[in-house]
N, C-alpha and C positions, 0 to 999 in steps of 0.2 A: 597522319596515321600511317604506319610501316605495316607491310607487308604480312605479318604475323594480327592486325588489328588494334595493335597498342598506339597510343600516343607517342610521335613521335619528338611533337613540338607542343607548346602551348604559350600561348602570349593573349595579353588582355590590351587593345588595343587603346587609346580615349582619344578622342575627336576634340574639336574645341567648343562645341556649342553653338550654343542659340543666344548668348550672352555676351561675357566680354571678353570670348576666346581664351582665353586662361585656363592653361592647365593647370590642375590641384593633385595633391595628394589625397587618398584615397584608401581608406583601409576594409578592406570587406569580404566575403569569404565566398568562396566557389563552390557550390554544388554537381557533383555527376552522377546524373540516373544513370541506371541500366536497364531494360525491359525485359524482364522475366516471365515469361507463358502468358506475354499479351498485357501485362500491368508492370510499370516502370515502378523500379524501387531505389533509393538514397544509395548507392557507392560509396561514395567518397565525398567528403571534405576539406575543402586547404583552406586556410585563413591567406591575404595577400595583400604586400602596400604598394600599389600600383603609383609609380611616381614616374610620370612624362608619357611620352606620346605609346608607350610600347614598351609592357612590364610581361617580363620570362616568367610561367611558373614551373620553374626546374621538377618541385613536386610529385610534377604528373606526370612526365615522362614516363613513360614506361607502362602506366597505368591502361588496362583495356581498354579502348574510345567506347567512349559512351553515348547514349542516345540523345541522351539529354542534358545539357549546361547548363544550368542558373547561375548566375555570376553574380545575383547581387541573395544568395542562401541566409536568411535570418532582416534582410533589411535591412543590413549596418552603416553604407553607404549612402549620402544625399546626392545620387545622381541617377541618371539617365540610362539606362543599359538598351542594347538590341541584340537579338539572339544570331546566336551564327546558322548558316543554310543547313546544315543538320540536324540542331534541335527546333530552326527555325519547321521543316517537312516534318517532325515529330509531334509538335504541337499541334497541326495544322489537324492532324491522325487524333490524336490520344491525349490533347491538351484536358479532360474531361477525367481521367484518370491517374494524373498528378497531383499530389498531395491537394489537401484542402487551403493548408498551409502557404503554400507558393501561386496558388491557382489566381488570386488577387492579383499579385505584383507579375505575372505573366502577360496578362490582361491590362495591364497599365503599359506595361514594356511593348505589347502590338500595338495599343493607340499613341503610345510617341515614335513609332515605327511607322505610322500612318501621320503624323505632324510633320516628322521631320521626311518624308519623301524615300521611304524604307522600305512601306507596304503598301500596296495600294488599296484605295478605301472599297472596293469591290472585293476585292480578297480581303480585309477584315469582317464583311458584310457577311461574306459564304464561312467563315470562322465562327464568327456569332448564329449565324442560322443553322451551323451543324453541333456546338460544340455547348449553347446557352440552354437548351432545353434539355439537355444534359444535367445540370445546376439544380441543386435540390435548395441552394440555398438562397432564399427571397430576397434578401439585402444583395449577396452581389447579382441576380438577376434585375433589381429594379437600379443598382449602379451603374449600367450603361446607359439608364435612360438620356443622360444627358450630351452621351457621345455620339449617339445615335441619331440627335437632334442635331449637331453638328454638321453629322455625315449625311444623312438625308437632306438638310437646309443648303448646307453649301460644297461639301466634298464631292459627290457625285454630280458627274454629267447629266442630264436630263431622260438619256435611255436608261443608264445604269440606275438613277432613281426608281421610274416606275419599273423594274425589274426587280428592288430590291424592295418597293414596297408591296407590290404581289406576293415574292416569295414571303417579304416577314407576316403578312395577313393570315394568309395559308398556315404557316407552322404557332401564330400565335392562336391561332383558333382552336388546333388542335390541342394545346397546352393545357387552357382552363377545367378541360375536361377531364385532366387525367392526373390534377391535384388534389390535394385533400380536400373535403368541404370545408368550406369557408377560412381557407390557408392564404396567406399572404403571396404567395408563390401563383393563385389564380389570382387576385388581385392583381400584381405586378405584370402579368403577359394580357390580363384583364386590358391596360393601358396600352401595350404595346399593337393590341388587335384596333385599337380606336385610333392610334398615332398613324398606320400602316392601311388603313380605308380610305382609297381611292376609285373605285371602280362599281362597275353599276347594280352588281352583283355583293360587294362588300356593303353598297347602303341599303339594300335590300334585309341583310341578316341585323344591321342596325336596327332598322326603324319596325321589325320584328321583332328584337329586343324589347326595346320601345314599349311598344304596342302587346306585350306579352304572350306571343305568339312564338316566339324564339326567346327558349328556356337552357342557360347556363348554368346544372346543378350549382348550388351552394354558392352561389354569386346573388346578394343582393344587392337589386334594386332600388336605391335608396335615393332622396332627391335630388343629391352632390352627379350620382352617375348619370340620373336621370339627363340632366342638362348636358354631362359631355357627350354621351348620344346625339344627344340634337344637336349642339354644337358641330359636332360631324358632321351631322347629316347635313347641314347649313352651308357647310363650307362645300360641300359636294353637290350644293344647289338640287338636293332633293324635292321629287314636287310635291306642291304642300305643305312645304316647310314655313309658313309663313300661320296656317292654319293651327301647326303643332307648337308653333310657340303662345301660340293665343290659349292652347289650352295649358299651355305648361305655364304660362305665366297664371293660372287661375289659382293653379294646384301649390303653386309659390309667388303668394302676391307681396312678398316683402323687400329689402334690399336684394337681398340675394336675387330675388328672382329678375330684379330690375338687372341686373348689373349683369346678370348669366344671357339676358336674352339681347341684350344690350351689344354682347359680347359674341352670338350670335349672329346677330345681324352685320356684326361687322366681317364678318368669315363669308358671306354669300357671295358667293361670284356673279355679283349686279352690279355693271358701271355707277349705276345711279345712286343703290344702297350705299357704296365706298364712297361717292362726290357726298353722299349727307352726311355719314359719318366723319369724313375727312374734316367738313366743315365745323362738322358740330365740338369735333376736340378743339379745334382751334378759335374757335369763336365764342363759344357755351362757356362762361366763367366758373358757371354752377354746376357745371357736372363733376360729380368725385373723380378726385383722382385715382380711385381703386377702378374707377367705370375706363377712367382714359385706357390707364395700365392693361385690364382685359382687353379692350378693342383691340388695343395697339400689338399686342397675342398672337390675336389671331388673322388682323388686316392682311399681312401677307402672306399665302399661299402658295407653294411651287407648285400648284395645278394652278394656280393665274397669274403666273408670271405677265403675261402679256397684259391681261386687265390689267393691274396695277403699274405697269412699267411705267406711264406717265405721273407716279408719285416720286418715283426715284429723284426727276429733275425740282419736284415739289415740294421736296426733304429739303435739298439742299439753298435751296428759294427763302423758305420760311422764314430757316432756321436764325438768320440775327433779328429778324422782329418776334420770334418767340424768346429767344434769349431778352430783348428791351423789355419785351411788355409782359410777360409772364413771369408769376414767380420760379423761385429755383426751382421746387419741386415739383410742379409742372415742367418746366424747363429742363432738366434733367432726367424726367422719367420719357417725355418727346425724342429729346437728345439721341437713346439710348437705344428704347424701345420702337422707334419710327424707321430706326436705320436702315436703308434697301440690301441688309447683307445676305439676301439670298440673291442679290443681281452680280454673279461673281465675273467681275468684269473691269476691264483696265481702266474703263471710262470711270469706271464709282471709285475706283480707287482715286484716278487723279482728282476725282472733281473735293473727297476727303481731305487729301492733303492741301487742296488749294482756301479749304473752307477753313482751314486753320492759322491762313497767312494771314496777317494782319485782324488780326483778334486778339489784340492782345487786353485789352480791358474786359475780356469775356471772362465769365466767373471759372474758376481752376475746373472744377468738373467738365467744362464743356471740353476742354483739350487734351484731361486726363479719357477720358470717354471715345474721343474721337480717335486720340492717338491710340486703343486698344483695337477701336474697329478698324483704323487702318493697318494695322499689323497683321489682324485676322484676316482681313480681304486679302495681304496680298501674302500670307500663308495661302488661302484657298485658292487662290490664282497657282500658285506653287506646286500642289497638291494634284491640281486637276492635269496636271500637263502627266506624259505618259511617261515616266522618267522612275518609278520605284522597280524595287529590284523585283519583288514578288506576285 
C-alpha cells in the first residue's frame, strides 16, 4: 500500500501443501471489500491464472487497499487459501457482516488456517464465540459442530480447553433463548450447551432440565434429548445418576433405551464402570454393535484423561487379538472408535506407527484407519506447539 492508500503491489502467493508439494495451475477470481459506515461492501473483481509459487495481479495496482481480500470470490478454485494479516484483523471484527455468500468459505479458510499452523485454535475458539451467534443461519451454525469436536478433543492444551468450554456454555445458553420457537437455530446451540457442560454449575441447569424445573421456551423435551441430558450428566459423574437412569430406562424400556443408558454408563468417571465396560466390549459377543459404537462415543472423556490413561497402552495390547478373533465389523468399528486420540502425545503416536509394522496380513481397513489416526495425532502434536502466527 503507497502512501496515498492504494495498492501498490499485489501477488498471490501458493505454498506446496499438505500433499505432494506440486504446484498447479489455478484459475480463480479475487474479491476486494471496502467497508462503508461499518458494513463491508464488493469493490472489485479480477479473474486470475495463478501459475507457480508467486502470480502478479497487475489489475490492482493502483486500486484503493481494501479491507477485505477473498481470493477464492465465487469458489472456482480447488484449493486451500489463507487470508493475509489485514483481512485476516477484519474478519476477526466484522466477519458476521460479510456477505452470506462468502461467509462459508471464510470459515473453511480459518479452520485450514488452524490445520495447517496459521491460527491458533484458541484464537479460532474466540472467532466462533464472538462471530457464531451472530449467524441467523442453522446449517452453517450446526457445521462447526464437528470442528469443534476436533478442537476441544485434541487441539487445545488442557487450560485453554476448560477455558474454552466455560466460555462456549455461557454464550450457548444465552443463544436458545433468543431464537425463534422451535427454530433449528435453538436446537443446534441446543447441542453445543450439552457438548460445552463441564462444571458443577453446568450440571446443575442440566439435570433441571431434566427434571422440568429449568424450562428452555420452545425447546422440547422429547425422549432422543431426554437421554443426552443424562448422558451429560453421567459423564460429569453427577450424584444420582445411577438412580436417573433407572428411571429413564422405565420411561424407555426398548433398544433405544438399552443402548442410551448403556451408553451412559460408559461416560461415568468410575474406574470400575470403565474396567466392566471395557470388558464387556471385548468379551460380550452378543452385544450390538450399534451398543459397542455408543459406548465406544462416549468411553473417553478430557475431564478423565487420567482415569482412562491406562486404556491407551490397552488399545494397543488388544488390538491383533481383536483383529484374529473378531469379525471386521466389530474389528473395525474398535479399530477406530477405541482410539486414545485425545492422548495428543509422542508416545501414542510412536506406539501407532509401530502397531502398523509388521501387520501385513491385517485386513486393509486396519492400516487405512490407523494410517488416518496417525497423521491426525501428529497434525495435533503440530498444532499444539506455540508456533501460529495469530
Amino acid at each position: 500500500m503507497d502512501a496515498q492508500g492504494r495498492i501498490s503491489r499485489f501477488e498471490l502467493l501458493q505454498g506446496k501443501g499438505n500433499g505432494d508439494a506440486v504446484l498447479r495451475p489455478h484459475r480463480l477470481q479475487v474479491a476486494l471489500f471496502h467497508d462503508r459506515e461499518g458494513k463491508p461492501g464488493l469493490e472489485k473483481t479480477v479473474k486470475v491464472n495463478v501459475t507457480g509459487e508467486r502470480t502478479a495481479v497487475d489489475d490492482l495496482v493502483g486500486e484503493p487497499a481494501p479491507d477485505f481480500v477473498y481470493p477464492n470470490y465465487g469458489d472456482h478454485a480447488y484449493a486451500k487459501f489463507y487470508l493475509d494479516d489485514r483481512s485476516m484483523a477484519y474478519a476477526r471484527r466484522h466477519l458476521d457482516l460479510l456477505p452470506a455468500s462468502v461467509r462459508p468459505g471464510i470459515w473453511s479458510t480459518l479452520w485450514f488456517m488452524v490445520q495447517d499452523g496459521r491460527l491458533s485454535p484458541s484464537a479460532y475458539m474466540a472467532i466462533f464465540l464472538d462471530m457464531a451467534p451472530r449467524e441467523n443461519d442453522a446449517r452453517q451454525v450446526s457445521s462447526f459442530r464437528w470442528k469443534l469436536n476436533t478442537l476441544l478433543d485434541q487441539y487445545l492444551n488442557q487450560a485453554e480447553w476448560l477455558d474454552a468450554m466455560e466460555r462456549l456454555h455461557a454464550v450457548a445458553w444465552q443463544q436458545p433463548n433468543a431464537g425463534k420457537t422451535g427454530s433449528d437455530l435453538r436446537v443446534a446451540w441446543f447441542e453445543y450447551l450439552l457438548r460445552s457442560s463441564v462444571s458443577a454449575a453446568a450440571a446443575r441447569r442440566l439435570a433441571g432440565m431434566l427434571s422440568g424445573k429449568v424450562i428452555v421456551p420452545g425447546l422440547e423435551l422429547g425422549q432422543d434429548r431426554r437421554w443426552q441430558l443424562l448422558i451429560r450428566l453421567a459423564a460429569m459423574g453427577y450424584p444420582g445418576t445411577e438412580s436417573l437412569l433407572a428411571t429413564e430406562e422405565q420411561r424407555d424400556p426398548g433398544e433405544r433405551g438399552k443402548r442410551q443408558a448403556f451408553m451412559a454408563r460408559a461416560a461415568m468417571p468410575d474406574a470400575a464402570m470403565k474396567e466392566r465396560i471395557w470388558r464387556k466390549l471385548l468379551n460380550d459377543r452378543s452385544l450390538p454393535l450399534t451398543h459397542a459404537k455408543a459406548a465406544l462415543a462416549q468411553f473417553y472423556q478430557r475431564s478423565q484423561l487420567d482415569l482412562t490413561r491406562p486404556y491407551v497402552k490397552r488399545y494397543f495390547k488388544v488390538l491383533p487379538s481383536v483383529l484374529k478373533e473378531r469379525d471386521d465389523l466389530f474389528a473395525r468399528t474398535f479399530v477406530e472408535e477405541a482410539y486414545p486420540a485425545m492422548y495428543v502425545e509422542k508416545s501414542v503416536l510412536g506406539q501407532t506407527g509401530k502397531m502398523m509394522e509388521g501387520n501385513d496380513a491385517a485386513p486393509e481397513f486396519f492400516r487405512r484407519l490407523l494410517t488416518e489416526a496417525e497423521d491426525a495425532m501428529a497434525r495435533s502434536l503440530r498444532i499444539r506447539q506455540p508456533q501460529a502466527q495469530y
